[in-house]
C-alpha positions as CSV (number, residue, x, y, z in Angstrom):
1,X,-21.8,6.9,-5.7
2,X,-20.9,3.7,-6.8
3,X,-17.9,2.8,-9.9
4,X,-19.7,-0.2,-11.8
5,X,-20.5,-3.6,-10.8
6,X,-18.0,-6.2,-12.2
7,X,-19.8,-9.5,-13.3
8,X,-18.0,-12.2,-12.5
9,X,-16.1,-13.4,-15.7
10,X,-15.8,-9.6,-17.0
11,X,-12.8,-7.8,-17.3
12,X,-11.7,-4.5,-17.7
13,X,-8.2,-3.0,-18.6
14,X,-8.4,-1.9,-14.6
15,X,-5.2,-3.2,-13.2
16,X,-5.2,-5.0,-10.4
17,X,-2.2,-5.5,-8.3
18,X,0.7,-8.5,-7.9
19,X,2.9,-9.0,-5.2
20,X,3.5,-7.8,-2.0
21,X,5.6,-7.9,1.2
22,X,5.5,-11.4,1.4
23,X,1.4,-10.9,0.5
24,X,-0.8,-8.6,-1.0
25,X,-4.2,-8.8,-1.5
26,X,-7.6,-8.1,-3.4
27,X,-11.2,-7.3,-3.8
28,X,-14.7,-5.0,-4.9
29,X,-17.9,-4.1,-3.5
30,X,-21.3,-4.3,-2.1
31,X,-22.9,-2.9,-5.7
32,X,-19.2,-3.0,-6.7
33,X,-16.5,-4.3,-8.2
34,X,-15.9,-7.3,-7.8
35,X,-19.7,-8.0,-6.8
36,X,-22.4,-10.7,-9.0
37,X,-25.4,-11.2,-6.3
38,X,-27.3,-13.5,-9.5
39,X,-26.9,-16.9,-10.3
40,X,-24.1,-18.7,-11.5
41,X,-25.3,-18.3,-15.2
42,X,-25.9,-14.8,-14.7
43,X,-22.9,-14.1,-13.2
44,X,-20.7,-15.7,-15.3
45,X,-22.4,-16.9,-18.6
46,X,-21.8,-20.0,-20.3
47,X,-21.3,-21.1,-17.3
48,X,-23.4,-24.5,-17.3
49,X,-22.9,-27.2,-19.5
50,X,-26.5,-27.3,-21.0
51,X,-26.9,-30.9,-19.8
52,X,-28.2,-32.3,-16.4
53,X,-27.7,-36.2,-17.6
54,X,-25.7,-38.4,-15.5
55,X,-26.6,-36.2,-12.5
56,X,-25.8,-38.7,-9.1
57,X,-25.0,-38.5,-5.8
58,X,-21.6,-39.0,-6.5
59,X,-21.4,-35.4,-8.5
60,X,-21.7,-34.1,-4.4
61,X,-17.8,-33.7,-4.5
62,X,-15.3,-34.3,-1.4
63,X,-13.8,-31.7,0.2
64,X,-11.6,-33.6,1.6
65,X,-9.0,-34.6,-1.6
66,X,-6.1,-32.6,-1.5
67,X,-6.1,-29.7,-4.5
68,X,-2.7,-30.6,-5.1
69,X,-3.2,-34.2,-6.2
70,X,-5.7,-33.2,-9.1
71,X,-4.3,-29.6,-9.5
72,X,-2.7,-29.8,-13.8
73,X,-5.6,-32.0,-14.7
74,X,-8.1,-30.6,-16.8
75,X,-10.8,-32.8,-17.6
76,X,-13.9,-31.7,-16.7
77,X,-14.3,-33.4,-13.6
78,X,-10.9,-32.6,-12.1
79,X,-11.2,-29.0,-12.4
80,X,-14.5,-29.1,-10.5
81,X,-12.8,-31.4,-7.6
82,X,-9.7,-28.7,-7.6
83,X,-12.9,-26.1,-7.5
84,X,-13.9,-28.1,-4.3
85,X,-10.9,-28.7,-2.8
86,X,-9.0,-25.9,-3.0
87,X,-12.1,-23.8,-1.4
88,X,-12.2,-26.5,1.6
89,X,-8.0,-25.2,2.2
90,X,-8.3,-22.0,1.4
91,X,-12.0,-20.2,1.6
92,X,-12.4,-18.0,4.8
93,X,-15.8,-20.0,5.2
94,X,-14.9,-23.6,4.7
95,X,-17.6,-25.1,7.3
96,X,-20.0,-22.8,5.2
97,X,-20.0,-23.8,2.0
98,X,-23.1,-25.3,0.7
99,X,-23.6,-28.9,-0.8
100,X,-24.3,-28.9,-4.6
101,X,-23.7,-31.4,-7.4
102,X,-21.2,-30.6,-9.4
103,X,-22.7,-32.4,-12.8
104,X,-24.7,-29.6,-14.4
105,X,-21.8,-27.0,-14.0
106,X,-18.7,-25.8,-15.4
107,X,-15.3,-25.8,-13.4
108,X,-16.4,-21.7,-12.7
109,X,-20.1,-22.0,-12.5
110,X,-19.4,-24.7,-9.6
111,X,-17.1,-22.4,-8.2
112,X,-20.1,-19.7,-8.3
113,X,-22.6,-22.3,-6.7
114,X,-20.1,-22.9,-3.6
115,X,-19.6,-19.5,-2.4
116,X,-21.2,-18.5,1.0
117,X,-24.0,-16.0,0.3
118,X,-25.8,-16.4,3.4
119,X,-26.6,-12.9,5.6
120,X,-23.4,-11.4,7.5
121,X,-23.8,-9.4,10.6
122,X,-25.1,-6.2,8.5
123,X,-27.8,-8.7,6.7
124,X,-25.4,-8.2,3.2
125,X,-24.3,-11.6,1.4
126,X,-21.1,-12.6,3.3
127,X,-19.5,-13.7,-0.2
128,X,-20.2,-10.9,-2.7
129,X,-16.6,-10.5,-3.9
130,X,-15.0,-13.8,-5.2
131,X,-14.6,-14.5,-8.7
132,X,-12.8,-16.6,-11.6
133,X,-10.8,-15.2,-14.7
134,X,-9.3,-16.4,-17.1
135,X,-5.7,-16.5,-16.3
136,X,-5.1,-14.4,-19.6
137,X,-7.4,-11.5,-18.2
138,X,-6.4,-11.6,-14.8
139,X,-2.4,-10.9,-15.7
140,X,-4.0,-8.1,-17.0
141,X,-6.3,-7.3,-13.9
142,X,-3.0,-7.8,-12.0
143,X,-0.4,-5.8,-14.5
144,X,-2.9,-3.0,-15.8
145,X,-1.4,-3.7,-19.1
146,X,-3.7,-5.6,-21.8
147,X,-6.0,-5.0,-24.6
148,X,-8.7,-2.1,-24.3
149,X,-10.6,0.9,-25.2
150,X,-9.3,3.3,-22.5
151,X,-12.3,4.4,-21.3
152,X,-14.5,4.1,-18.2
153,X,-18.0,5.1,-18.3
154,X,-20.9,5.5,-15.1
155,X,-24.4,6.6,-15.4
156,X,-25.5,9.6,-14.3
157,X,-28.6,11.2,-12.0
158,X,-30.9,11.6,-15.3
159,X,-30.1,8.1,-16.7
160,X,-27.3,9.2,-19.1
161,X,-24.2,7.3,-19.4
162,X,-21.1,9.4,-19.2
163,X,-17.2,9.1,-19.4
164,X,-15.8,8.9,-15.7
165,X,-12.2,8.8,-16.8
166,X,-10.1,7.9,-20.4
167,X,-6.5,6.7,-20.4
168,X,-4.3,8.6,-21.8
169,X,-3.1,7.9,-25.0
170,X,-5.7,5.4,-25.1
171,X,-8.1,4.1,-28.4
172,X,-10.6,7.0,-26.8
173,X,-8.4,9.5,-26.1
174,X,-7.0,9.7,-29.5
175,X,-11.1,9.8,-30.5
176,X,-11.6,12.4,-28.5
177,X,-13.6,11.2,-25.7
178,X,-13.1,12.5,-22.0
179,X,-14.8,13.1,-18.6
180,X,-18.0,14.2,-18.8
181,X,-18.9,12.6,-22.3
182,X,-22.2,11.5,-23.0
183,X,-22.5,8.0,-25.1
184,X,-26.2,8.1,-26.6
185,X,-26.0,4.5,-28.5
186,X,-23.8,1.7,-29.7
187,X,-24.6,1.1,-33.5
188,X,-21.9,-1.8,-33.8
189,X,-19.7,-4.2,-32.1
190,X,-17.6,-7.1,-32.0
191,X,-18.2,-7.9,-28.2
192,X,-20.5,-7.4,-25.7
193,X,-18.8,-5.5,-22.9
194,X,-16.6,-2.4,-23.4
195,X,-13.6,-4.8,-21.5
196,X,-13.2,-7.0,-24.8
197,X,-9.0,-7.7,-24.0
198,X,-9.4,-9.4,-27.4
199,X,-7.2,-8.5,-30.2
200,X,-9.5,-7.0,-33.0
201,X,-12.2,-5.9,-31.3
202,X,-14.2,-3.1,-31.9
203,X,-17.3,-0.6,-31.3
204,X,-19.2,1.8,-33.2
205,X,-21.0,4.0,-31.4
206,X,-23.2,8.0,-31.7
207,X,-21.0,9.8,-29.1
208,X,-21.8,13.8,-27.2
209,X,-18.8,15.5,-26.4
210,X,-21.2,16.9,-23.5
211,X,-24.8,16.3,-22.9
212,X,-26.9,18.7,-25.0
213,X,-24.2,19.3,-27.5
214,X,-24.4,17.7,-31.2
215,X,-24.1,13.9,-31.5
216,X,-20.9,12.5,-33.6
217,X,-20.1,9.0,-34.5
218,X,-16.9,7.0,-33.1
219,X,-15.1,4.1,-33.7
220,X,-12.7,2.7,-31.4
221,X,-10.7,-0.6,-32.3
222,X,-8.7,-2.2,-29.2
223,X,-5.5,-1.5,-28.9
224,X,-2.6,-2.5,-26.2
225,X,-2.7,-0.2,-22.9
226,X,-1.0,0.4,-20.2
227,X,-2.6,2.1,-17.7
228,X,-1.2,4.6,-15.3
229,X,-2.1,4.6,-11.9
230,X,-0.7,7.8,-10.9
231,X,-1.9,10.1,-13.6
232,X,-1.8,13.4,-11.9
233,X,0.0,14.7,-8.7
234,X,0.3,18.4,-8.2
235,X,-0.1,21.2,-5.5
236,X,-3.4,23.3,-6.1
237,X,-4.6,26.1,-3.7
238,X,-7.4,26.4,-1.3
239,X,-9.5,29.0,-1.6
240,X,-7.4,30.9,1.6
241,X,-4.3,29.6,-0.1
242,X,-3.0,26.6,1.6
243,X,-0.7,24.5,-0.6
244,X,-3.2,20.6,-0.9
245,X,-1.0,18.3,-2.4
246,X,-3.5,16.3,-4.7
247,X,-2.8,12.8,-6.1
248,X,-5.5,11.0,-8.5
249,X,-4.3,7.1,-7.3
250,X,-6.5,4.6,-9.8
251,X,-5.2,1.6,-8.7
252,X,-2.8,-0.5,-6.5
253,X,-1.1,-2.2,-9.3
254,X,2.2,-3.7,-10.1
255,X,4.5,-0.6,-10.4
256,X,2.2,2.0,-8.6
257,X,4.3,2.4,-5.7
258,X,7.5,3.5,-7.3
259,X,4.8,6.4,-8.7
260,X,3.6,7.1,-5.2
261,X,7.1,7.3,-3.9
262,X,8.2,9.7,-6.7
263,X,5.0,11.7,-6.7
264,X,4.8,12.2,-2.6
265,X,8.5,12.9,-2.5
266,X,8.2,15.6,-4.6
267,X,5.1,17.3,-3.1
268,X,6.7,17.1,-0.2
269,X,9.7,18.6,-1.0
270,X,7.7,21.2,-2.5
271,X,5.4,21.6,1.0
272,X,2.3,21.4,1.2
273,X,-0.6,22.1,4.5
274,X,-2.6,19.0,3.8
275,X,-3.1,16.1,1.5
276,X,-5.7,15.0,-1.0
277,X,-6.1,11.3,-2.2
278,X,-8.4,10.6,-4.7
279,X,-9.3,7.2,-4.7
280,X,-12.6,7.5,-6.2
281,X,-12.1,5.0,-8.8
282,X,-9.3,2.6,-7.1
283,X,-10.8,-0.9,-6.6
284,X,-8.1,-1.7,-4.8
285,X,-4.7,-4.4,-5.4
286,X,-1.4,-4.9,-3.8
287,X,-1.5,-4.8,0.1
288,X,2.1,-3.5,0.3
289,X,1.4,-0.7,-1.9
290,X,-1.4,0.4,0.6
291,X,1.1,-0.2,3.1
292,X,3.8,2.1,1.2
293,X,1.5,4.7,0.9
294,X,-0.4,4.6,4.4
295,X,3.7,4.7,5.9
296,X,4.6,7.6,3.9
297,X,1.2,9.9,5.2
298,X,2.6,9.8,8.9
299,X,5.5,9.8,10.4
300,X,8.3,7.7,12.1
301,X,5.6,7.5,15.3
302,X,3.7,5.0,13.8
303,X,6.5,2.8,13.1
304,X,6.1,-0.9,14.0
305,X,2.3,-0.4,14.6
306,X,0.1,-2.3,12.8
307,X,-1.2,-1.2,9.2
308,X,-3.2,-4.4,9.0
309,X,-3.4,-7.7,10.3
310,X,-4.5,-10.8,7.8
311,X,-7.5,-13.2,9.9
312,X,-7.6,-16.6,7.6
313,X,-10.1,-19.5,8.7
314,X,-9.7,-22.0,11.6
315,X,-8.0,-24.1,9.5
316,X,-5.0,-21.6,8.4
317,X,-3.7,-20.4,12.2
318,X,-0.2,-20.2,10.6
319,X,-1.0,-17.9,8.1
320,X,-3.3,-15.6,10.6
321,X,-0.3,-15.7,12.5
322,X,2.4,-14.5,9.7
323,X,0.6,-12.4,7.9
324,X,0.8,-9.0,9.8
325,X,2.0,-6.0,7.7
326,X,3.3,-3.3,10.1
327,X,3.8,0.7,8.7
328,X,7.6,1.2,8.4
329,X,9.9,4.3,6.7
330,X,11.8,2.0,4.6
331,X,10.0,-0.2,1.4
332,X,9.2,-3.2,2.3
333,X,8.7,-4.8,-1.5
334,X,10.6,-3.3,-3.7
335,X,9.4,-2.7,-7.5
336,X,11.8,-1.6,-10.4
337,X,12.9,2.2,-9.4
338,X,13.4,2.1,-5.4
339,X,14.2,-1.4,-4.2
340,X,13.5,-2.8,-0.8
341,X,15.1,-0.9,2.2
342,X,14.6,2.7,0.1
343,X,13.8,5.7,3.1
344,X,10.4,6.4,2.0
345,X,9.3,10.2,2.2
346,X,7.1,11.2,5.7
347,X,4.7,13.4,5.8
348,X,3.8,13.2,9.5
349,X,0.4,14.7,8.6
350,X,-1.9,14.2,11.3
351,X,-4.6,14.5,8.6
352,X,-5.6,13.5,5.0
353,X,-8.5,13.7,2.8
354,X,-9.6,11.0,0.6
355,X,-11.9,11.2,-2.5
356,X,-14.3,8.2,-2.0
357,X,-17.3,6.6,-4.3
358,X,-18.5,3.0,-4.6
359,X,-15.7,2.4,-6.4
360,X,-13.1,3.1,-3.7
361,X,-12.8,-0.6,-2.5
362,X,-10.4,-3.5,-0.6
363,X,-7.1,-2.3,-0.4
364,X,-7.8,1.3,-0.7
365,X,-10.0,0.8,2.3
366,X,-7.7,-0.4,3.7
367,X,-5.6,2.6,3.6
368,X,-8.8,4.6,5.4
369,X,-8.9,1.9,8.2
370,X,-5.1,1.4,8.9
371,X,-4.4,4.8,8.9
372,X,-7.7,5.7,11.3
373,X,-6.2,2.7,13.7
374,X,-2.7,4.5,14.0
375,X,-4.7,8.1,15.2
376,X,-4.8,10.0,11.6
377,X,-7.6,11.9,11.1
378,X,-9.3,10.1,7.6
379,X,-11.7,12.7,6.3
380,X,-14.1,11.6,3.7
381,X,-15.7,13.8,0.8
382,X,-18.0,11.7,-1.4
383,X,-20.2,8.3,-1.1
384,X,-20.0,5.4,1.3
385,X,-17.1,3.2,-0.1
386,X,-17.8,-0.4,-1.3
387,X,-17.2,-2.6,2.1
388,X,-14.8,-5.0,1.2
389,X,-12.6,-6.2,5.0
390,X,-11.4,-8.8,2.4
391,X,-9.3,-10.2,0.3
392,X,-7.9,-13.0,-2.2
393,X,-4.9,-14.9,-2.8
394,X,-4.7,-16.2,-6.8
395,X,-4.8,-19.7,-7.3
396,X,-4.2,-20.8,-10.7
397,X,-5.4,-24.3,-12.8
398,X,-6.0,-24.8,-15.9
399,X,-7.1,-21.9,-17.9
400,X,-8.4,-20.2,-15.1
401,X,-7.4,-18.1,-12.4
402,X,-9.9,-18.0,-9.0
403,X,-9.6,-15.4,-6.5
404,X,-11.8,-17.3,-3.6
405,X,-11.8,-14.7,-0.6
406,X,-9.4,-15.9,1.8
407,X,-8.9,-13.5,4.6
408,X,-10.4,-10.2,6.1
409,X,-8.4,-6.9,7.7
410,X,-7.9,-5.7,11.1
411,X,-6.2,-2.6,11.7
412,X,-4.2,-1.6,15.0
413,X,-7.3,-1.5,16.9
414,X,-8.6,-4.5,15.8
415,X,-11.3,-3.1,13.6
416,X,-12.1,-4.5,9.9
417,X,-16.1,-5.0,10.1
418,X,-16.4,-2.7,7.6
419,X,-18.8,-4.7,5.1
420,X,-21.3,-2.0,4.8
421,X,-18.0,0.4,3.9
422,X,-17.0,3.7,5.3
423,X,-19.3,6.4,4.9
424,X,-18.6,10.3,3.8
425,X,-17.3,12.6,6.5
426,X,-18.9,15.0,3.6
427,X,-21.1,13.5,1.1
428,X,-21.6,14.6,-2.2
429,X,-21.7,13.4,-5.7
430,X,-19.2,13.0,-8.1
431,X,-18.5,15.7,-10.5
432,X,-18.5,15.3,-14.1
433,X,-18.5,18.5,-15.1
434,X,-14.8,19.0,-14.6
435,X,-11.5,17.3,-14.9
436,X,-9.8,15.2,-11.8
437,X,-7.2,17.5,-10.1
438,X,-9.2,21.1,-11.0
439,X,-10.1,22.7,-7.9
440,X,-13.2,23.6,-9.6
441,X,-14.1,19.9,-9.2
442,X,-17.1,19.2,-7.0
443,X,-15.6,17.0,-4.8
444,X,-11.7,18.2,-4.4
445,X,-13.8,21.6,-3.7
446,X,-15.5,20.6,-1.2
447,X,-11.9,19.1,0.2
448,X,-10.2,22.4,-0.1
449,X,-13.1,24.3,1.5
450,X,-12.9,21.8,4.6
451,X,-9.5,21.9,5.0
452,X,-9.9,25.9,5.3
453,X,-12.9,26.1,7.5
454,X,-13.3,22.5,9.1
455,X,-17.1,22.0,7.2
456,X,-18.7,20.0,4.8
457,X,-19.9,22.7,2.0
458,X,-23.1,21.9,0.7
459,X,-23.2,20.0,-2.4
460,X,-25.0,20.7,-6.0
461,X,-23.6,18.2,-8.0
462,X,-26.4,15.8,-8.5
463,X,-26.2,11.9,-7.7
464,X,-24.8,9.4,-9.8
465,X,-26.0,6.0,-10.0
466,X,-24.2,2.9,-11.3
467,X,-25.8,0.3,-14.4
468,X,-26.4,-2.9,-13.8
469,X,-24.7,-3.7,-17.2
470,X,-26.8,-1.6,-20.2
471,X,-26.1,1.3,-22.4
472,X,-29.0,3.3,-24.1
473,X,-30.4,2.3,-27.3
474,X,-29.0,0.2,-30.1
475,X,-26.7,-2.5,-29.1
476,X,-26.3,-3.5,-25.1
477,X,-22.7,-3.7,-24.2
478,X,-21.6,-4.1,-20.6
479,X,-19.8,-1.5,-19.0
480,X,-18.8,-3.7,-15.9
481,X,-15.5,-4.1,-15.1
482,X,-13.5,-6.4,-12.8
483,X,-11.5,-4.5,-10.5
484,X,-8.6,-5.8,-8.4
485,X,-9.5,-5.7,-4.8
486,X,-7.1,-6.8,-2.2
487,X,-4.8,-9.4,-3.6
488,X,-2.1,-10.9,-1.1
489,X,0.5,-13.7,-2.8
490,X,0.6,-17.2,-2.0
């Protein structure tokens, strides 16, 4: 299953991540987040300035001015040369980039028009992840704090779209809405995405607390949100009774690895046989909170092997050569609760299951791969994750913020051609029948029945499918999302 396909320009209250280890890093998927395969306009509306006049040869830009010298200038035409400079220095495909005047174009429709979309080596558009915010929505994408709703929706095997998760304490929580919901139409609304980050926006909308159930009407105004990336962490049983520590991680976020380090200390102390991530719906963020948590599933024995190493283009050799992240016991970037040097908790499991969709992407992939490169045993219940090796430094100018993909991941065996993503050890469908964490759940289930008997139990949950960007009937809002990726810091 796939979690939503972010157009470019769209934002969600998803958190994305900020800092890291001397990097961090970013990115979505191939039918993903952080994926717009249309043009420039479609991606990112409003995009062109409505007028072609004036169009020359001389609106070709040069690659070859330094970002720096027009970087702070925002005139039209300097934020499109910073647009074409900038990706020159810091693109992973620099030599690709295709010629296009600049005239007809915004500073972030150019920026859509220059990306490399040409086939990789699995025939997929090698640029499907790079985007521009405004620098306003992407704190939010990199804090998880902002202006929202609180709830995610997905769309399910008979067409229906359908809460995937709510935050708690949320606009929709406090309305009642939660997994398994069924939205049947919008009636009213201020914007057109369910993402707004705007103070004073709202939606109307007919809402089923379950498919077939009667139809109620909700409105939700925005309101601010902080979402939690850790929300639940507990011990459940197998059906033989082996203690499964099970963590629900949303997102690699500012702040979300003083959570894992509180939350696997304690189910650890507690013990537990074997350990259940579910990144379903983590788009990714920080590299160093990958890191964190990838160092606290083994053991000392991986020490001072390689999580993940950072390839940048031709051009960058110094920053291919520095930016190698290695697993450790200590913290390596400390956030507000354990500081840099803290003993991390090590499980030394020689196994771990993760929860996977379309939605798990970037840096919680990379968790699958560097983990798989130091010998742990990665098994996979769910869908084929997004494919995103890569990842994004932020550059700021102007009102905008672009994440240009900068770099792809190798892990200690030098694998990170992983564009088509990492498919199920055990497929199945999400479950939205059930809350996240109840054993019940199809997915966890089919974890807990693995780790008991070493097989894949069939699944009966039936497919999920992720919208292109409608909701049924009435008004059309967008339920895309930006999610955070793989985001290293400059």
């Amino acid at each position: 299953m796939q979690f939503g396909r972010w157009s470019s320009g769209r934002l969600g209250l998803m958190v994305g991540l900020a800092v890291a280890l001397g990097l961090s890093a970013c990115g979505g998927g191939g039918g993903n987040p952080g994926i717009c395969l249309g043009s420039a306009s479609v991606c990112n509306p409003g995009s062109t300035s409505g007028s072609t006049s004036g169009s020359t040869s001389a609106s070709v830009l040069s690659p070859d001015i330094p970002s720096e010298t027009v970087a702070g200038i925002c005139t039209a035409d300097a934020e499109k040369q910073f647009v074409r400079s900038y990706l020159n220095e810091a693109y992973l495909w620099p030599d690709e980039i295709p010629v296009v005047n600049a005239a007809p174009y915004t500073a972030s429709g150019y920026f859509y028009q220059l990306l490399v979309t040409t086939p990789d080596s699995h025939g997929l558009p090698k640029d499907r992840f790079s985007y521009v915010l405004t620098r306003t929505d992407a704190d939010t994408l990199t804090t998880g704090s902002g202006l929202g709703y609180g709830v995610d929706w997905v769309i399910d095997a008979q067409g229906r779209t359908r809460v995937a998760k709510v935050v708690a304490g949320s606009p929709a929580d406090l309305a009642g809405l939660a997994r398994g919901g069924e939205l049947v139409t919008v009636t009213s609304a201020s914007q057109a995405t369910w993402y707004p980050n705007t103070a004073g926006a709202f939606v109307t909308f007919s809402y089923r607390d379950a498919p077939g159930q009667p139809a109620r009407t909700v409105s939700l105004t925005v309101a601010p949100l902080q979402a939690d990336p850790v929300p639940v962490s507990r011990v459940v049983l197998s059906p033989s009774g082996r203690r499964v520590g099970y963590v629900l991680f949303n997102a690699h976020t500012a702040g979300a690895q003083d959570k894992l380090v509180a939350a696997l200390s304690a189910l650890g102390a507690g013990g537990m046989d074997d350990l259940v991530l579910d990144l379903r719906y983590n788009g990714g963020g920080y590299l160093y909170v990958a890191l964190a948590l990838a160092s606290m599933v083994t053991g000392p024995a991986s020490d001072g092997q390689v999580f993940e190493r950072l390839q940048f283009s031709p051009k960058r050799p110094e920053a291919s050569q520095a930016n190698v992240t290695r697993f450790a016991g200590t913290v390596q970037y400390g956030e507000t609760q354990y500081p840099t040097g803290t003993a991390l908790p090590r499980l030394g499991l020689p196994r771990v299951y993760v929860l996977t969709t379309g939605g798990t992407c970037s840096a919680s992939e990379s968790v699958i791969n560097g983990l798989r490169g130091v010998d742990v045993e990665v098994v996979l219940v769910g869908a084929t994750t997004c494919g995103k090796p890569y990842g994004f430094t932020r550059a700021d100018n102007c009102s905008l913020a672009y994440f240009p993909i900068e770099f792809q991941g190798y892990n200690a065996r030098d694998f990170g051609d992983y564009s088509v993503g990492f498919s199920a050890t055990c497929p199945a469908a999400d479950d939205l029948g059930h809350a996240l964490g109840d054993p019940a759940e199809g997915l966890l289930g089919i974890a807990l029945r693995h780790a008991d008997t070493g097989a894949c139990s069939p699944s009966t949950v039936a497919a999920l499918s992720f919208p292109a960007a409608t909701t049924p009937g009435g008004l059309t809002l967008d339920i895309q999302r930006h999610v955070p990726g793989k985001l290293r810091l400059p």
